[in-house]
C-alpha positions in Angstrom: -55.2 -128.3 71.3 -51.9 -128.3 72.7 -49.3 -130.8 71.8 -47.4 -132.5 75.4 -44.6 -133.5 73.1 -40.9 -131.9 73.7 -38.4 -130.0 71.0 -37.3 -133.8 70.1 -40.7 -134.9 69.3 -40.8 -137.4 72.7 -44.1 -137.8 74.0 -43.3 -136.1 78.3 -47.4 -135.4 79.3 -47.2 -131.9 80.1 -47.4 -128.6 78.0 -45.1 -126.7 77.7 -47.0 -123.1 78.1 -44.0 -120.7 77.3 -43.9 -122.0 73.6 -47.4 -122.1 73.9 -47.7 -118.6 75.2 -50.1 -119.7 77.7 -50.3 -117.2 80.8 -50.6 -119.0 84.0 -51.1 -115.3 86.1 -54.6 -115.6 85.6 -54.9 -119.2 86.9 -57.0 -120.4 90.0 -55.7 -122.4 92.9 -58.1 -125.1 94.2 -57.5 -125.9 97.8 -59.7 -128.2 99.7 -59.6 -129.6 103.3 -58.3 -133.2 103.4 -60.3 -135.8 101.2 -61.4 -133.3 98.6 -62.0 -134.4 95.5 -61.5 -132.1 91.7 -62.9 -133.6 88.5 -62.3 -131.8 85.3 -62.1 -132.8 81.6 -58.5 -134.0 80.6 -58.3 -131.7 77.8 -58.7 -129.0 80.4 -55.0 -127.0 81.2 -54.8 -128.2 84.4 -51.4 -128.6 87.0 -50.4 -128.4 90.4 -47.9 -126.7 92.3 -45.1 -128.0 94.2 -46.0 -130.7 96.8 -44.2 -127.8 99.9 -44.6 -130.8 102.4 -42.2 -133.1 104.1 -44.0 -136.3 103.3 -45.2 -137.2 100.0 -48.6 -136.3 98.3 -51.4 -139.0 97.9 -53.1 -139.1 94.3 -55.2 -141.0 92.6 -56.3 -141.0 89.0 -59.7 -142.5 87.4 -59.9 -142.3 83.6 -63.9 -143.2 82.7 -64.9 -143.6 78.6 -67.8 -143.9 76.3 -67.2 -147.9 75.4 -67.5 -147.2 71.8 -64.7 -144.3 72.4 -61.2 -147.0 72.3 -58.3 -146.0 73.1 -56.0 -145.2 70.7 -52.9 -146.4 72.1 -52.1 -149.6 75.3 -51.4 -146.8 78.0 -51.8 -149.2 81.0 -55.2 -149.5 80.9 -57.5 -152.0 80.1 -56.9 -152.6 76.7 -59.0 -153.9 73.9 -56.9 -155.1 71.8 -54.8 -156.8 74.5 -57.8 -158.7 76.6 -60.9 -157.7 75.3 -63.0 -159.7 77.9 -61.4 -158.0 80.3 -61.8 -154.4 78.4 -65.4 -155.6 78.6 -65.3 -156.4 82.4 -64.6 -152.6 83.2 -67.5 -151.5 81.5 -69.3 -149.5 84.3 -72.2 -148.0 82.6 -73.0 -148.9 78.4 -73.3 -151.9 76.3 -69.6 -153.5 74.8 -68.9 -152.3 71.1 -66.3 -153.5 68.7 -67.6 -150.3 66.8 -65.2 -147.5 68.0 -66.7 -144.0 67.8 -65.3 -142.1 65.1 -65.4 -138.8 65.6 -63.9 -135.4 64.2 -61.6 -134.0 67.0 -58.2 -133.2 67.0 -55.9 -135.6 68.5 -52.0 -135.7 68.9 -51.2 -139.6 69.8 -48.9 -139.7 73.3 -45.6 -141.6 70.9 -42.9 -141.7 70.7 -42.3 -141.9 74.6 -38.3 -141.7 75.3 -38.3 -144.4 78.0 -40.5 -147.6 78.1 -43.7 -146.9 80.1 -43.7 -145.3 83.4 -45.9 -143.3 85.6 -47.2 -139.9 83.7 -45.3 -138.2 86.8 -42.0 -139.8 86.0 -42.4 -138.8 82.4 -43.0 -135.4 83.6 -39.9 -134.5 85.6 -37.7 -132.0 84.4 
């Protein structure tokens, strides 16, 4: 697992693949007409090149979860330890749990973050 924390420990959401010796020649370009859609597994080294255009780049992000898998941290998202009925309003698919899913996987956790919450772009810049 690779750690999207900088040299000062901040969380920023991206790798840095240099210190991690990753090698992006080998890397694969996805390119679909307009309204394509990609889905692949966050833990998956993943990126995109620089939006070349004159007017910005539409994105949209959906984040799906076991409801016994909790999140660890208040990223945003429907929380439940903020609103738990409305945690268990977004349950598409599954039964509501108040026993989290425990299992042995590595995990760094996204903190400390340098500035209060923003987009995962705006975290990224630089």
């Amino acid at each position: 697992m690779y750690s999207h924390h900088n040299k000062e420990n901040y969380f920023v959401g991206k790798i840095d693949t240099k210190k991690n010796k990753i090698g992006t020649n080998n890397s694969v370009s996805i390119t679909g007409t307009a309204g394509t859609v990609v889905f692949f597994h966050c833990r998956s080294v993943h990126g995109s090149g620089h939006n070349l255009m004159d007017n910005s780049r539409p994105l949209i992000l959906f984040g799906y979860r076991a409801c016994d898998a909790w999140p660890l941290i208040n990223d945003g998202n429907p929380h439940p330890e903020v609103d738990l009925d409305n945690y268990d309003k977004n349950i598409i698919v599954g039964n509501k749990s108040i026993k989290p899913r425990l299992t042995k996987v590595p995990t760094i956790i996204p903190l400390p973050k340098k500035k209060h919450y923003v987009s995962i772009y705006e975290l990224q810049k630089n």
